[in-house]
N, C-alpha and C positions, 0 to 999 in steps of 0.2 A: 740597297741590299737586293739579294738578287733568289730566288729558284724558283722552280716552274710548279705550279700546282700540284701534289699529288708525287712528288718527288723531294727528294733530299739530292744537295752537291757536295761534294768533294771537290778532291785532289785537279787541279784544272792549272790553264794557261793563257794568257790575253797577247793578240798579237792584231796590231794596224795593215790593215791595207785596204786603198783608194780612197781613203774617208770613212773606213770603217772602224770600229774595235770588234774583233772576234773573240767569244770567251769559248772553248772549249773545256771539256767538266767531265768528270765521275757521275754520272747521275744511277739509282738507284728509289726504290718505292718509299716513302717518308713509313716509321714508325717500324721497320721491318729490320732493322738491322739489327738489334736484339738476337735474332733468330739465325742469325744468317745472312749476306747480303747476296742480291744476282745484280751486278751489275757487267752488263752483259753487250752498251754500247758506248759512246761517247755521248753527252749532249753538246749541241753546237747554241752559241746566240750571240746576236750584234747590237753595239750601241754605238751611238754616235758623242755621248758624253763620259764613258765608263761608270754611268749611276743607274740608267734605266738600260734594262735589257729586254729584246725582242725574243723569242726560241724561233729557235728554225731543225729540221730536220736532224737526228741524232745520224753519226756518222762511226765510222772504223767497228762493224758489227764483231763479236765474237767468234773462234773459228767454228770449223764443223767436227762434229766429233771425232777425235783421236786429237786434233792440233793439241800445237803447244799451247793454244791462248784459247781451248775449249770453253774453261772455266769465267772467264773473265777479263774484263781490259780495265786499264786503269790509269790514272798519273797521265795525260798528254802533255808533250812540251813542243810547243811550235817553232821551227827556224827557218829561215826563207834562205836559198842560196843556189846559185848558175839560175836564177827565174824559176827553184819549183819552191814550194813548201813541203818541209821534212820535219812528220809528224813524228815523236817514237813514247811510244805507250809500255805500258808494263800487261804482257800476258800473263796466266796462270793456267795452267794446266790441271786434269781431276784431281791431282795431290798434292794441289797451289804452290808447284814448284812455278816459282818467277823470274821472269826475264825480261828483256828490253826488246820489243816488234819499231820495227818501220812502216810507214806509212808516207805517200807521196800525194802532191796534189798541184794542180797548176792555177786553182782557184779559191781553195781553202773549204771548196763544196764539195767535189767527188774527191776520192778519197784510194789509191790501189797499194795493196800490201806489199811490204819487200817480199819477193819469192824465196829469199834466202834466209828468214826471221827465222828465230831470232837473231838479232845481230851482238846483242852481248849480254853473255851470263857471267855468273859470279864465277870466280880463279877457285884452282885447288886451297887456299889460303881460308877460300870463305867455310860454311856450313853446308854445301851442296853434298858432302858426302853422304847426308843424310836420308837422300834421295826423297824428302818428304816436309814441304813449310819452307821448301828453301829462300829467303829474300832474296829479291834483285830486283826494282821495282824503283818507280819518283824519278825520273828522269829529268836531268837538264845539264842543256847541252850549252858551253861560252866557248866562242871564239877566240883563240888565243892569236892572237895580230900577233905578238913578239917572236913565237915561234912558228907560223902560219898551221896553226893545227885546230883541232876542235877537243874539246875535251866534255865528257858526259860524267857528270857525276850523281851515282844511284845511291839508293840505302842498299844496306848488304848484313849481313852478320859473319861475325871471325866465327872461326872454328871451334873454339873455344869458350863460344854464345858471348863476347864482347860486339854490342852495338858498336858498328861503323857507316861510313858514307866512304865508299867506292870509288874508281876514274878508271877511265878508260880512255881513248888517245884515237883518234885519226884524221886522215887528210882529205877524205869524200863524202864523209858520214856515213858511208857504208860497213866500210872493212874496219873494222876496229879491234887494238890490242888492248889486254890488258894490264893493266898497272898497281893494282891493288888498292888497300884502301888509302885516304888520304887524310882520313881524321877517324881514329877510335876512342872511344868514350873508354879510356882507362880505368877510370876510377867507380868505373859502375855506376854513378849517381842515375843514369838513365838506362834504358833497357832497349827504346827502339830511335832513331837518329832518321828522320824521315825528312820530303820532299825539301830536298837541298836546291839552293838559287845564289846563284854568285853574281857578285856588280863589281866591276873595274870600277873604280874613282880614283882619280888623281893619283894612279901607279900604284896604288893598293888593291887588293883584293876579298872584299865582302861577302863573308859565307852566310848566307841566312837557316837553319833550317829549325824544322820540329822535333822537339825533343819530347820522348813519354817515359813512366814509369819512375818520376821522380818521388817524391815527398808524399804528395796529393795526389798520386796514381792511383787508382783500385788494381790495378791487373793488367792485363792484355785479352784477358777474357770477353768475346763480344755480349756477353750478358754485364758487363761493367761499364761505368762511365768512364771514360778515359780520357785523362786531362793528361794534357800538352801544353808545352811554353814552347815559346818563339823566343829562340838564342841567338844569336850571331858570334862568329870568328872574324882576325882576321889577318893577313897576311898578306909580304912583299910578294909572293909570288902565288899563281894561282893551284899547284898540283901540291900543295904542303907546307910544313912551315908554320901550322892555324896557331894563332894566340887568342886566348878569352880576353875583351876588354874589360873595364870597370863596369858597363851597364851590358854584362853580356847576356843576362834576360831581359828579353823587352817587354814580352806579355806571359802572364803564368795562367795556367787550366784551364782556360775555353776558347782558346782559338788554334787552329794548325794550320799548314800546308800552305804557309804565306809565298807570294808572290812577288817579283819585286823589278816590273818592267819599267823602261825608260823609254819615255818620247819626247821629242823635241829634246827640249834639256830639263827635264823633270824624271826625276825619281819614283815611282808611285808604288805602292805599296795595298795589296788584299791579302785579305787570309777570309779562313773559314771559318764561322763563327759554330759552337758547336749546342746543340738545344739535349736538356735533359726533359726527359720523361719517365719521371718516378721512382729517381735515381742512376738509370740507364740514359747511352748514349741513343735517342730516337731519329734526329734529323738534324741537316743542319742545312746553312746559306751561306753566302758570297756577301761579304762587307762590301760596302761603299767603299771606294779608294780614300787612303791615305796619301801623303807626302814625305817621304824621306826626306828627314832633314841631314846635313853632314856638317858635322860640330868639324870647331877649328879646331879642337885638342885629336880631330882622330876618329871621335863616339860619334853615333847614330843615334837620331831621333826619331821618333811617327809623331805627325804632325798632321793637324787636322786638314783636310782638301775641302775646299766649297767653289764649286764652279761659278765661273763667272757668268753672272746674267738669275743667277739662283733665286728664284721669286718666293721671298720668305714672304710669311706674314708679321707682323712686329705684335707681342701678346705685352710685352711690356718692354721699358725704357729710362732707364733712371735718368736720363738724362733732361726731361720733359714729361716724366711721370711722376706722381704723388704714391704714396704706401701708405694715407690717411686714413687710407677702407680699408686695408689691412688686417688681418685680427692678429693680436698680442696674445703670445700665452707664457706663462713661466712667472716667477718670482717678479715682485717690482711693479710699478702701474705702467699704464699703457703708454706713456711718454718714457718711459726709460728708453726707447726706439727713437730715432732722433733721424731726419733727411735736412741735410743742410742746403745753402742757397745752391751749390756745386753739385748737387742730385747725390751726395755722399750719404751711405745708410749709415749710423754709428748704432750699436748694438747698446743695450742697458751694462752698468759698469755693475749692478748686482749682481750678488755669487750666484750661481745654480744655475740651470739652462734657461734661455730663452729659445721664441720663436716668432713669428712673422710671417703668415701666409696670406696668398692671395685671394682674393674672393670669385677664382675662376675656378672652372673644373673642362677638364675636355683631355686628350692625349698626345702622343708623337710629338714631342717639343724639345727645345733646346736651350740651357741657360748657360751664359757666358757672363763672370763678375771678375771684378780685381777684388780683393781680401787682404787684408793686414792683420795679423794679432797681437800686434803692439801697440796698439791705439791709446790702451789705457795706462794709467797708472801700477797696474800691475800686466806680466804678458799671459794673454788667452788661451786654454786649455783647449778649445776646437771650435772651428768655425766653419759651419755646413752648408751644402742646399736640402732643400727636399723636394722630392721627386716623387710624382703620384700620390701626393700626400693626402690627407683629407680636412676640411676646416679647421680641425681641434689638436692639428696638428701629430696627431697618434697613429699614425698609418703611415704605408706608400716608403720610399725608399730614402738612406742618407747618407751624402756623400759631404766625409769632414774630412777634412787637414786638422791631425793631433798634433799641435806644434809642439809639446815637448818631445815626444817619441818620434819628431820628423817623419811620420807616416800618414799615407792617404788612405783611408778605409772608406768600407760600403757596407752599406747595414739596409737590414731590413728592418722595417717597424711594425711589429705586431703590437695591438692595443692589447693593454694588461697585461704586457711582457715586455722584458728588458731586449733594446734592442740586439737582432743575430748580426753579428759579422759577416758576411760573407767574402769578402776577399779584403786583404791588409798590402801596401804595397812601401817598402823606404822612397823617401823621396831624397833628391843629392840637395837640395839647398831652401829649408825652411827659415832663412835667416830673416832679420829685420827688412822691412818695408812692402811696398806692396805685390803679390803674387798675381799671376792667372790660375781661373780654377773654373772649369767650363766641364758641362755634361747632357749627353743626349740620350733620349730613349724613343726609339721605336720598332713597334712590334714586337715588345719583350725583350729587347738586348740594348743593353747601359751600358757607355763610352765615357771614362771618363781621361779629363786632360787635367794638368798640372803645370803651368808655366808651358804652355803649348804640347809638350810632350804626352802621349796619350797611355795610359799607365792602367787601365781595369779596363777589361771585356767582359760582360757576364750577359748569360743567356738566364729569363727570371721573368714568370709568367703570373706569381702570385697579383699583383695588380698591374692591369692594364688601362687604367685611366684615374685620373686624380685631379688637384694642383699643384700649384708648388710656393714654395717658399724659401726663408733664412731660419737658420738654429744657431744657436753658440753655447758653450761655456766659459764664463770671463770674456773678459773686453774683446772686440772685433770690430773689423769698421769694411763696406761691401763699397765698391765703387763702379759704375760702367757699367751697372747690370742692365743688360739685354736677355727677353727672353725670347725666344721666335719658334715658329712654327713653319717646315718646309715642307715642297709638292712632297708625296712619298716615293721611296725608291725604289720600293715594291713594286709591278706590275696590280694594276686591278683586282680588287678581293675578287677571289673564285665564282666565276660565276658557273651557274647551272647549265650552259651551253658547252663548258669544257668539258671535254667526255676523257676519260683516263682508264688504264686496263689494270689488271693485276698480273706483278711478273714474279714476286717472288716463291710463290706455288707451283709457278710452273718451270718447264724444264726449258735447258736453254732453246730448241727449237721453237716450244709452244711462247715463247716472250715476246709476243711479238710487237712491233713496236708501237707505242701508244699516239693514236691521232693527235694532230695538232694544228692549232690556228694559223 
């Protein structure tokens, strides 16, 4: 996971060259967005594995007063083509009317603006009549080989305040016509259709984008938390045509503004993780990449990424470890818990919950187990990890598979209180035999997977360090459990030598830009 001390990232773009990854980003001052945001340049950073990132020099400054992009830049989307890089950002003007700027570069460092930006605003079709809040913003631009063209597809809003995603059409990347939208959310279930990214695969065409203002929205108000799912379309052709699949939400309420670049022959997949502060949207980060997977029926999955050479430490093992230290809690004596020769855990066949913690404590860790709930005699009502837990098993967090209700939940455990829900997610296939069911936490944001697919993002600060353990109700049986501990993705906790300014006080000249290592 990735942001720079003393900031919050957004809306951003990742693109290779020489051996490098480049992340370009929204950055703006952490905890200030409540009030207002300035963000006022692009942030730049490189890695060499897409998990640890370096900053280097924020680029594509703000204009000067009167431009159109006075107010603010936003959304980059990087494209390489004839040998330059063609950067195109979302300006905003003093009455956040938005539009699409150009940016050029021969090395992905210096950075000069098209003279003719912006290069494309919303059509008389969209809301610009309003002369005021108009959308035109999230930029990204695919290649169309079939037809040799480029096509940009923005958020936009119809006339008529119907959320769309937008296109536009051309053969230089400069000049561009345009086309109107090319998916509106008819049905109203959402309000705002953000940072759109499309994948060719195998003659298909993959829309990712952010969807807000659903179910679990509070508003659009920046004094609100605003939760976003990650949806996808999809479709024979790329200007139209979008169909919802069966798993057309992939992540619901804390992530946005997913990514979805291709190198070599991989898929990869970020988005932006989003952190609350006392309700409110405060800050957010850059996920560690994922892996698109592509189902034979068609569906898309997020599937865990761990780079190769990844120096874990191994915290446990069932394969060559004992759970004899262990402590038992729940109904039933302490052998109701049972490790067979095959390092298999078997849960107590007694009614009511049990539990099984380890006798570690420490943070940032990861458990990976297979799990059945048909083990016993009769089939199991949920079968859990715990996460940040404490000895007595009353604390720290719980991620169960309800097999009757075929859902993944995450709970929180407050002692002397019934555990809170926090996010319920269906799953397609709780049937008999054994399942994958894997979860990480660091630095406050909980991953969890299910038969590899990664189904809960939550940003969740109430404990930060624990142990962990097994919960069930009714029979369960854990196999292959691994728990481990990696380098972190994070850069270096802050230290006192990094010096930071304050920009959201001041006015876009006084912002100036914040030193860096």
């Amino acid at each position: 996971m990735y942001h720079h001390p003393g900031e919050y990232l957004t809306d951003f773009c990742v693109v290779e060259h020489q051996g490098l990854y480049h992340l370009f980003h929204i950055r703006g001052e952490r905890w200030t967005w409540p009030l207002g945001y300035r963000e006022l340049d692009l942030g730049h950073a490189v890695s060499k594995d897409l998990r640890t990132w370096t900053p280097l020099d924020p680029v594509v400054p703000a204009g000067d007063p009167g431009a159109w992009d006075v107010a603010g830049v936003w959304a980059p989307d990087v494209i390489e083509a004839d040998g330059l890089f063609h950067l195109f950002y979302t300006g905003s003007d003093a009455a956040n009317n938005q539009a699409i700027g150009l940016a050029t570069s021969p090395d992905l460092h210096t950075w000069t603006k098209f003279p003719e930006n912006p290069v494309v605003t919303p059509g008389p079709w969209s809301d610009r009549a309003l002369g005021r809040d108009v959308a035109g913003r999230d930029a990204m631009v695919l290649r169309d080989e079939v037809r040799a063209r480029y096509l940009l597809y923005y958020t936009a809003t119809m006339a008529d305040g119907r959320a769309c995603l937008a296109l536009a059409e051309s053969t230089d990347l400069r000049q561009w016509r345009d086309l109107g939208p090319t998916l509106i959310e008819d049905d109203r279930s959402y309000n705002r259709l953000e940072s759109a990214y499309v994948v060719a695969h195998e003659g298909r065409y993959y829309l990712f984008y952010s969807a807000k203002g659903g179910p679990n929205s509070e508003g659009f108000a920046p004094g609100d938390f605003a939760h976003f799912d990650i949806v996808y379309v999809v479709s024979d052709r790329p200007d139209g045509g979008w169909a919802k699949p069966a798993n057309h939400q992939l992540l619901a309420d804390w992530t946005c503004a997913s990514e979805h670049p291709t190198f070599g022959d991989q898929t990869y997949m970020f988005y932006v993780i989003q952190e609350e502060v006392a309700g409110r949207w405060g800050a957010s980060r850059l996920s560690d990449p994922k892996r698109i997977h592509w189902r034979s029926d068609g569906l898309v999955e997020i599937h865990e990424h761990r780079p190769a050479g990844l120096d874990e430490r191994v915290l446990f093992d069932s394969a060559h470890d004992s759970v004899d230290d262990w402590y038992s809690h729940g109904a039933g004596p302490r052998d109701g818990w049972q490790q067979d020769a095959d390092g298999v855990i078997h849960a107590p066949q007694a009614v009511g919950e049990h539990a099984l913690v380890a006798p570690l404590w420490g943070k940032d860790f990861a458990m990976r187990v297979q799990v059945r709930g048909d083990s016993g005699d009769e089939p199991g009502e949920e079968a859990s990890l715990l996460l940040y837990t404490n000895p007595s098993a009353m604390a720290g967090y719980r991620v169960a598979v309800a097999w009757p209700a075929g859902t993944l939940r995450l709970y929180r455990k407050i002692p002397g209180r019934p555990d809170e829900l926090l996010q319920s997610r269906p799953l397609e296939n709780t049937g008999d035999g054994w399942h994958q069911l894997a979860a990480t936490v660091e630095d406050g944001v909980i991953e969890v997977y299910f038969d590899h697919a990664l189904q809960i993002v939550r940003h969740d600060t109430v404990y930060s360090e624990g142990g962990f353990g097994l919960q069930c109700r009714g029979p369960a049986a854990f196999r292959h459990l691994r728990v481990t501990q990696s380098p972190p993705s994070l850069p270096s906790p802050p230290a006192w030598d990094r010096r930071v300014t304050p920009r959201h006080l001041m006015s876009s000249r006084q912002a100036a830009t914040p030193p860096r290592e």
